[in-house]
N, C-alpha and C positions, 0 to 999 in steps of 0.2 A: 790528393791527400792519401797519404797511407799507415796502418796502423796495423799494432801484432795486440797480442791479446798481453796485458798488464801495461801497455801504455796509458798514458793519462790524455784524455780528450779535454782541450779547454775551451770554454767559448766566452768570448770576453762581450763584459756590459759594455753599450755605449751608452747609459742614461742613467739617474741617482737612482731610479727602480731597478732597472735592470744591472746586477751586480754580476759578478764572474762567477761563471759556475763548473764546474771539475766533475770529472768524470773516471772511471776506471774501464776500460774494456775488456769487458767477458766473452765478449766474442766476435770474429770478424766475419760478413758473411758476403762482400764484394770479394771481387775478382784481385788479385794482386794488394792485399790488402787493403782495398777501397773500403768504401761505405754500401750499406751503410754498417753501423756496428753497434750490438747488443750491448749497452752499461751499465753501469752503479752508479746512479747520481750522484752529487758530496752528500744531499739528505737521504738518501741511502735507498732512494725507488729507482728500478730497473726500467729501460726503452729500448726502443727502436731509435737511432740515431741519424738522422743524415745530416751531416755539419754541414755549414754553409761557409761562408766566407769570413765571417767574424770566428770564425773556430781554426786552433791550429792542436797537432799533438806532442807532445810531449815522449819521450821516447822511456821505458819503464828502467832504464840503464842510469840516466840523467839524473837521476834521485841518487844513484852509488858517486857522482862527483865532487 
C-alpha cells in the first residue's frame, strides 16, 4: 500500500457495527509511501495508522473526476 499526504485512507466495515470509515492523510512516515500514516478520522480525531487488509486508498486526485 502506498499513500501521498491528501489521499483518503478507507477501511471498510465487514459487520452492521463496524461501518466504513475515511480518513485524510496528514502525513506519511513509511518508506516509499508505506504506513504507517498520521490521519484525520471522518469524526475528525487524529492516529497513527497501519491499515490492514480490509483498508485500500484512495488517490486525493480521484475526487477532481
Amino acid at each position: 500500500m502506498q499513500a501521498r499526504v491528501g489521499d483518503r485512507l478507507v477501511v471498510e466495515g465487514h459487520t452492521e457495527s463496524a461501518h466504513r470509515r475515511e480518513a485524510e492523510v496528514l502525513e506519511v512516515r513509511g518508506e516509499d509511501g508505506g504506513p504507517p500514516y498520521l490521519v484525520r478520522w471522518d469524526d475528525g480525531h487524529e492516529s497513527l495508522a497501519f491499515p490492514g487488509a480490509d483498508a485500500h486508498v484512495l488517490p486525493a486526485d480521484a475526487d477532481q473526476r
